[in-house]
N, C-alpha and C positions, 0 to 999 in steps of 0.2 A: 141365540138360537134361531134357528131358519123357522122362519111363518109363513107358510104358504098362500095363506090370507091377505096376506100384508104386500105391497109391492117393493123390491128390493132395489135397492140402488145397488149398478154392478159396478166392481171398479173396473177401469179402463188402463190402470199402466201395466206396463208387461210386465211378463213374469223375471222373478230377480234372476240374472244371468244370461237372462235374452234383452236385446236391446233393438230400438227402432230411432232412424237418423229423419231428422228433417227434410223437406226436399233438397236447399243447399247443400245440406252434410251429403246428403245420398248422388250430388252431381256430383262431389268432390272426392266421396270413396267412388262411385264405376270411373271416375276416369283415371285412379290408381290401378284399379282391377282391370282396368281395358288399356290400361301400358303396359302390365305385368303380361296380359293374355298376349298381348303383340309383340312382345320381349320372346317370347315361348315360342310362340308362332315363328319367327327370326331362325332359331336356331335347330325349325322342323321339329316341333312336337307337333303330335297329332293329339286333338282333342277324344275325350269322352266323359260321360257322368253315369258313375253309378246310383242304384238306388241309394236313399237315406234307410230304407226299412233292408235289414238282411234277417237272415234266418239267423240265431241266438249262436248256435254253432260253427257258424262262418268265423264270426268273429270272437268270439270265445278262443279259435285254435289256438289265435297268437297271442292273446291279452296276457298279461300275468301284472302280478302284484297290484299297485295302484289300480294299472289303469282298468284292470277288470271290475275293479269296486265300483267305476266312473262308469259304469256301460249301461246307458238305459234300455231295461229289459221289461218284455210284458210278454204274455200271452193272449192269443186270438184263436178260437178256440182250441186245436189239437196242435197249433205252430208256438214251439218257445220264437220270439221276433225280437230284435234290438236293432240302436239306432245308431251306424258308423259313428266311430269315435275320433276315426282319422281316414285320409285317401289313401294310404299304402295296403293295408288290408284288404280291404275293398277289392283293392287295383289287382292283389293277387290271385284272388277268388276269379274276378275277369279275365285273366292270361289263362286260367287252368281252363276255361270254360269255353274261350273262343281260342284257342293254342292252334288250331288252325288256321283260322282266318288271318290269324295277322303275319306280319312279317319282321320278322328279328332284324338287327335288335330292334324293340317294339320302344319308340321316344314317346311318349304319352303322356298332356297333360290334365289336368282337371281344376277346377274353381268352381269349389259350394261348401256347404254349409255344412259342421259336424256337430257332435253332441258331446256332452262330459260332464255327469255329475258329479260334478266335483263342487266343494263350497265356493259362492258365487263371490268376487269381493273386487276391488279395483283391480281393472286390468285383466280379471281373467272371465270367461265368458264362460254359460254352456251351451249356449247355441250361438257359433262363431263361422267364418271365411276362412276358409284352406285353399293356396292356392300351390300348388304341389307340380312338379315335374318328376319322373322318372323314366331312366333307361334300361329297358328287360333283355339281357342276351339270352341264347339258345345255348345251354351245355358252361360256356365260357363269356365271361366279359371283359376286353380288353381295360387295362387301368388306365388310360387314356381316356376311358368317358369318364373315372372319378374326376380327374382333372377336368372336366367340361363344367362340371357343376358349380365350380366356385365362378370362375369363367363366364355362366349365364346369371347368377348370383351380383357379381360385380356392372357389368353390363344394366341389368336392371338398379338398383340401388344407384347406381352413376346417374340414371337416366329421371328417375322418382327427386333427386337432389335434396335428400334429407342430411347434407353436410357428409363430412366425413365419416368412412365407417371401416370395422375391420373383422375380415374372416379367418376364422379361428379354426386351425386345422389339425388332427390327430389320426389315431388306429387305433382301432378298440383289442386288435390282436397282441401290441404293445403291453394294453392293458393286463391281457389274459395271459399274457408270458411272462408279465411281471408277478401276478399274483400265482402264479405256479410256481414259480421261483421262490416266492415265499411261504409256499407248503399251503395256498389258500384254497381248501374244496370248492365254495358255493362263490360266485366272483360276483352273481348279480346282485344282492345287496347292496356288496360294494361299490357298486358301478351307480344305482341308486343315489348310495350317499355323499359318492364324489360331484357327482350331477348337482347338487342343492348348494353347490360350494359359492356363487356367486351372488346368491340366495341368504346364507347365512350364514359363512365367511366358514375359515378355516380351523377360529376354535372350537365352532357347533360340530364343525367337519368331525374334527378330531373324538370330540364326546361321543358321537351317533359313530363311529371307528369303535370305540370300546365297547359300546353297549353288543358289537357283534361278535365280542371277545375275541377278541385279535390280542397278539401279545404287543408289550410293550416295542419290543424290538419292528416286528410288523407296521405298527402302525407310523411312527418312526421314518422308515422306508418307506411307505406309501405318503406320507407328509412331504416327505424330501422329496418324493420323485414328482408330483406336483406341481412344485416349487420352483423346478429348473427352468429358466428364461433365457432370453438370450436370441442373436440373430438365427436365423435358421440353419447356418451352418455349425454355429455352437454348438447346437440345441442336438442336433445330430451328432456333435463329436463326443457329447455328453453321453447322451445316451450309450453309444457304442464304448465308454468308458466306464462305464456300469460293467460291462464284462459279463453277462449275463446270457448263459449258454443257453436261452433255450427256444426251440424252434418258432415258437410262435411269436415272440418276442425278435427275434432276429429279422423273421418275415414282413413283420410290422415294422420293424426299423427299415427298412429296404425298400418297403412300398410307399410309406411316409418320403422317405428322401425323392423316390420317382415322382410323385405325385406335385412335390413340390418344385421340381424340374419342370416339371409339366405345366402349373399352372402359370409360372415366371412366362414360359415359350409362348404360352396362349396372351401374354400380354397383361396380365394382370399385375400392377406395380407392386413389389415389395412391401411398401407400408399397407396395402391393403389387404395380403394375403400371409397369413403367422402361421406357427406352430404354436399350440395350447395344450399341454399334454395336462393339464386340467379338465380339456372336455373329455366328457365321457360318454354323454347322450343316456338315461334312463332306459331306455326300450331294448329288449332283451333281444329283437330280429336282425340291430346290426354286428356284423363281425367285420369291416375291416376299416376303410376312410369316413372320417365323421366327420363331420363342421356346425360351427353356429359363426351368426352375424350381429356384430353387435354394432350399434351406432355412437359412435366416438361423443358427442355431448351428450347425449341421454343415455347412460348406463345402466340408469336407474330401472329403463324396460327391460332391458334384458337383450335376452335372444329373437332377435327381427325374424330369421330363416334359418332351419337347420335340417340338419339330414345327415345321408353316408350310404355305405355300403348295405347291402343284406343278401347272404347266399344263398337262402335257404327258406327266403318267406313264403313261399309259395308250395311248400312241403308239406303241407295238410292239406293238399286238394291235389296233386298232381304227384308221381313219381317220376317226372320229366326236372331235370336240372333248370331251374331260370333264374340265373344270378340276376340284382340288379342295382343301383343306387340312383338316387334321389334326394327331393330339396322338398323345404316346405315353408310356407309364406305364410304365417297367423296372421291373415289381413285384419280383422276386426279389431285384436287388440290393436296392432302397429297405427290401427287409424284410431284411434281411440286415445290408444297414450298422446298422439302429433296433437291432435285436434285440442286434449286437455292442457298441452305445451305451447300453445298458438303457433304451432309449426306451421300447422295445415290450417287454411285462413279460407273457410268456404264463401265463395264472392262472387258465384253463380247463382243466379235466382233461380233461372227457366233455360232450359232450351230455345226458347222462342228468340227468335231474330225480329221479327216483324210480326205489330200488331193492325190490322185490319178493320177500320172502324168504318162502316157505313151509317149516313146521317141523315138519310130519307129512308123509308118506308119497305126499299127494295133490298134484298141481302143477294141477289141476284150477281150483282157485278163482286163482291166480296166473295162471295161461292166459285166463282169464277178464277177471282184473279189468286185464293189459294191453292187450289188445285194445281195453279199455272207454277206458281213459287215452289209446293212439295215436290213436283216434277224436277223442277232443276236442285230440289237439295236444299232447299232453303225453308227451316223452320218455321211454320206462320200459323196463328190462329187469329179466327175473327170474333170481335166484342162485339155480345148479343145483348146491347145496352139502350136500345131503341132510340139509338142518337145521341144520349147521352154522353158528351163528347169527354166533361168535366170526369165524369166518374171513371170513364177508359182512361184517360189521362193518368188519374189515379193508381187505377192499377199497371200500368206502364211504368208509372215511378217508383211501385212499390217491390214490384220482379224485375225493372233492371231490365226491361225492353229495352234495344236501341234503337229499334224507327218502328214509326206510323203510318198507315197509307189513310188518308181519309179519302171518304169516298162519298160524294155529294150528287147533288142536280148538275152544278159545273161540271163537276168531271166528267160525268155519265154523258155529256152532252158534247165536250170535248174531247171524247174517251182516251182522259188521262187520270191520271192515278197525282193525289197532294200528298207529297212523299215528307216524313219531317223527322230529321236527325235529333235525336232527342240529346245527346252529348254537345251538339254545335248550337241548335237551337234554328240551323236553317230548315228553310220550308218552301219548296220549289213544287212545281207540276209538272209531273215526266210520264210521256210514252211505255211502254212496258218493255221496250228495247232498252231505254235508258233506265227505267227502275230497276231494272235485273242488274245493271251494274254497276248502280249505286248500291246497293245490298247486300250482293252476294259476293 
C-alpha cells in the first residue's frame, strides 16, 4: 500500500513493451535508420511526421478488428485523443488535409514511433520504429509504382546485408475472387486467419477455417489454394487453371503477372522476388498488390517489411479518389531480433573521433583547437580532467576513441598539438595543417 509518509523507491525500467538501447545499440540502430532514410531519399520520397496524438476518430475510421482493440485511447477533456498505431493512417488524414499543397503522385516517407496495445512479449513491441514509404496518385495510380516497392525493398535489405532475403508477392483481389467463388459473404476474417499462417502453421490455419463455419468443401479449396508453389510462371498458369470466372479474381491474376513483369525489368533477381499466394496481409485497407519480406536464415522473425495497395484509405476524410501503396519497415523489432541473433554486433562506443586532453591549467588552447575540428566535420570533445592524463586515457579505452591531442606547456609554446593514435600507439607533434590530416 502507498504511504505517503514513507519515501518510495521508484523503479526505473521501462515499461514492458517500450524498450531503451544502450548508447552502442542506439549508434547501431540510427545508422540502420539513417541507410533506410537515404535508401528513400534515392528513389525521391519526400519526408514528413505526423503527430503521435490524433483525434480518436481519425483513426478509428480505418481500424477494425484487432487492431482497434490495440488503439491507445484517452480523453483530455471534451477531445476522445488516441495514439497512431501505424504511418498509413496518419499519412491519409495528411493527403485529405493538405490535398492542395502537394503534388501528385505525392512519394512520402516517414520514420517514428507508433503504439499497439497489444500483449507485450519477445519480439513485439508497443511503442516501436515505423519506417514506411508510400506513393498517393490523383484519381488513378499507375501499377508501375506497385512494382517500385519491392524495387526499393530490395535495394535497401541488399544494402543493410542481413544475408539473403525474399519478397513475397500476391493480390488481395485474387483473394476476394476466390472467396466469392466460394459463396464466402464476410472475407475479412478469413483474410485475418490466413495471415497467422506463418505464425501457427497450416493445421491451426485449418481449425481457426472451421470455427468460421466454412463448409468442409470450402475450406478444402482455400487450403489448396494456399498451397500452390511453384516458379512464378507455374504459379500463374495455376492459377488461370483454376478456371475461375470471376472478375475480381481475374483482375487479380492479371495484375499479379504485370507486377511481376515489372518487378524482374526493374532488376530485382528472381530468387529474390516470389509469388506467395499465402500472404494475405490482416489489415482490411488493402485491395490489390501485397508483399512481406522475410529474411532467408531467420524465419523464425517473420515479416522484416510489408505493405500493398490501398484504394480507398483515404475515404473517410476526403471524397477526392487518392489511390495509393506502400512499404513498412518494423525497425525496432527487426533491430531487436539481429541484435538477440549477434547479427547486429554494436562496436561503436561514441561518435567522438578525437579526444582533447589539456595538461596545464589553461583549457584555452583545447577550446580553441575543438571548435577548429567541429568546423571541418571532425567529432571532438575535450577531458575536463584537470590533467589528469591516466584517467582521460581511461576513458578513451573504454569508448573506443581513436586519437588524443594532448596539449601542454610544449605545445602551447611551440604551437603544436601531441597527436597519439591510439590503435598504432604512435605519438608525434603536428602543426594543425598536418593534424587535420592525420584525423580526419
Amino acid at each position: 500500500m502507498f504511504n505517503p509518509f514513507k519515501k518510495q523507491k521508484i523503479e526505473t525500467k521501462p515499461l514492458s513493451g517500450f524498450t531503451e538501447l544502450l548508447p552502442d545499440e542506439q549508434i547501431a540502430f540510427n545508422t540502420i535508420r539513417d541507410s533506410v532514410k537515404q535508401t528513400y531519399e534515392m528513389f525521391g520520397f519526400l519526408p514528413i511526421d505526423t503527430p503521435v496524438l490524433e483525434r480518436a476518430d481519425v483513426l478509428l475510421a480505418k481500424a477494425g478488428g484487432e487492431t482497434e482493440k490495440q488503439i491507445y485511447q484517452f480523453t483530455k477533456g471534451d477531445t476522445e485523443l488516441a495514439m497512431r498505431f501505424d504511418l498509413t493512417v496518419p499519412l491519409a488524414r495528411y493527403v485529405a488535409e493538405h490535398y492542395n499543397d502537394l503534388v501528385f503522385p505525392f512519394r512520402r516517407y516517414a520514420i517514428g514511433k507508433v503504439y499497439r496495445g497489444e500483449r507485450a512479449q519477445a519480439g513485439r513491441f508497443r511503442e516501436f520504429y515505423q519506417c514506411d514509404i508510400d506513393i498517393v496518385g490523383e484519381v488513378n495510380l499507375d501499377l508501375r509504382n506497385d512494382a517500385e516497392i519491392p524495387n526499393i525493398i530490395y535495394t535497401i535489405f541488399k544494402k543493410l546485408d542481413f544475408g539473403p532475403f525474399t519478397i513475397r508477392i500476391n493480390n488481395r483481389k485474387i483473394f476476394n475472387g476466390l472467396f466469392s467463388a466460394l459463396s464466402v459473404a464476410d472475407s475479412g476474417p478469413l483474410m485475418q486467419v490466413i495471415d497467422k499462417l506463418d505464425k501457427i502453421g497450416i493445421s491451426e490455419v485449418t481449425k481457426e477455417l472451421e470455427n468460421l463455419s466454412l463448409s468442409t468443401d470450402q475450406i478444402e479449396k482455400i487450403v489448396s489454394f494456399i498451397a500452390i508453389t511453384g516458379t512464378t510462371e507455374e504459379i500463374l498458369a495455376q492459377l488461370r487453371a483454376l478456371n475461375i470466372q470471376d472478375e475480381q479474381f481475374i483482375t487479380g491474376v492479371s495484375e499479379l503477372e504485370e507486377v511481376m513483369r515489372l518487378v524482374y525489368q526493374y532488376g530485382v533477381p528472381e530468387d529474390y522476388a516470389v509469388i506467395d499466394l499465402s500472404i494475405a496481409r490482416g489489415l482490411d485497407y488493402y485491395t490489390g498488390t501485397i508483399f512481406e519480406t522475410k529474411l532467408s536464415n531467420y524465419p523464425d522473425i517473420g515479416s522484416v517489411c510489408s505493405g500493398g495497395r490501398y484504394d480507398n484509405l483515404a475515404s473517410s476524410y476526403t471524397n477526392k479518389k487518392l489511390p495509393g501503396v506502400g512499404a513498412s519497415i518494423g525497425l525496432t523489432r527487426l533491430f531487436d531480433q539481429l541484435l538477440k541473433k549477434g547479427v547486429i554486433i554494436p562496436n561503436v562506443q561514441t561518435s567522438t573521433r578525437v579526444l582533447l586532453v589539456p595538461t596545464t591549467d589553461s583549457d584555452k588552447e583545447a577550446l580553441t583547437l575543438a571548435t577548429t575540428l567541429r568546423e571541418k566535420g571532425i567529432p571532438a570533445e575535450i577531458s575536463f580532467t584537470n590533467g589528469k592524463v591516466k584517467k582521460s586515457m581511461s576513458y578513451v579505452d573504454k569508448l573506443n576513441i581513436p586519437f588524443v591531442v594532448l596539449i601542454g606547456e610544449d605545445e602551447i609554446a611551440s604551437n603544436t598539438y601531441m597527436l597519439k593514435n591510439i590503435k598504432t600507439g604512435e605519438q608525434n607533434a603536428w602543426q594543425i595543417e598536418e593534424l587535420l590530416k592525420k584525423i580526419s
